[in-house]
C-alpha positions, 0 to 999 in steps of 0.5 A: 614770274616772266611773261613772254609778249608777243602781240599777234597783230604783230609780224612775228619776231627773226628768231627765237625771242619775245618782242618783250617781257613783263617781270615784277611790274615791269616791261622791257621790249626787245629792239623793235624795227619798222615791220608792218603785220604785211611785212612792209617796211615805210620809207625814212626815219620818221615813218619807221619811228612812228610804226614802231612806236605803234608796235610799242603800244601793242607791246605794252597793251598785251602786258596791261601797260601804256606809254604813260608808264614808259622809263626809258627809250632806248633809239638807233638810227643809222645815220645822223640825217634820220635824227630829225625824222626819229626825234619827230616821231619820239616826240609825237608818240610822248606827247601826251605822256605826263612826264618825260623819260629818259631816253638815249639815241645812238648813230649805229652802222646798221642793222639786218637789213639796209632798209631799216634806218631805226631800231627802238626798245623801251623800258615801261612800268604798269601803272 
């Protein structure tokens, strides 16, 4: 079975996806981009960073998980100087994690909109 999670508290997805799934045991979120409920977007990397993993933990409670079972971080940043700000935020949102996972950052041109600096997706198990 495949449950579609969409948290309401949430601003809704672009367009016709899930902002993730939940399959076998398994969640996997869709790219996630600093949205706020409002529809504002924070300014600089670590900010954007830290309101997405925010969305990620509401991601995960509506499936029954937490960033203790998280896998994999998946990040893009659109320029090397929001690295820092993005690695910051990374490692404030595991900081309590009791292991490290794996995790991938890439430099990419852009994304939909030029205020968006960060794109981050995850890859977590129910514990």
């Amino acid at each position: 079975m495949i449950k579609s999670l969409t948290p309401k508290e949430m601003a809704p997805p672009f367009a016709r996806y899930a902002h993730g799934v939940l399959s076998d045991g398994v969640v996997l979120t869709s790219g996630q981009l600093a949205l706020a409920a409002d529809g504002t977007i924070p300014d600089g990397a670590e900010a954007q960073a830290a309101l997405i993993f925010s969305n990620i933990d509401l991601i995960l409670a509506e499936a029954g998980a937490s960033k203790a079972g998280t896998l994999r971080v998946n990040a893009y940043v659109t320029d090397r100087s929001h690295m820092a700000g993005y690695m910051a935020a990374r490692d404030a949102w595991l900081a309590d994690v009791p292991h490290l996972p794996a995790s991938t950052l890439m430099i990419v041109s852009g994304f939909t909109r030029p205020e968006f600096v960060v794109e981050i997706e995850v890859a977590a198990k129910l514990l």
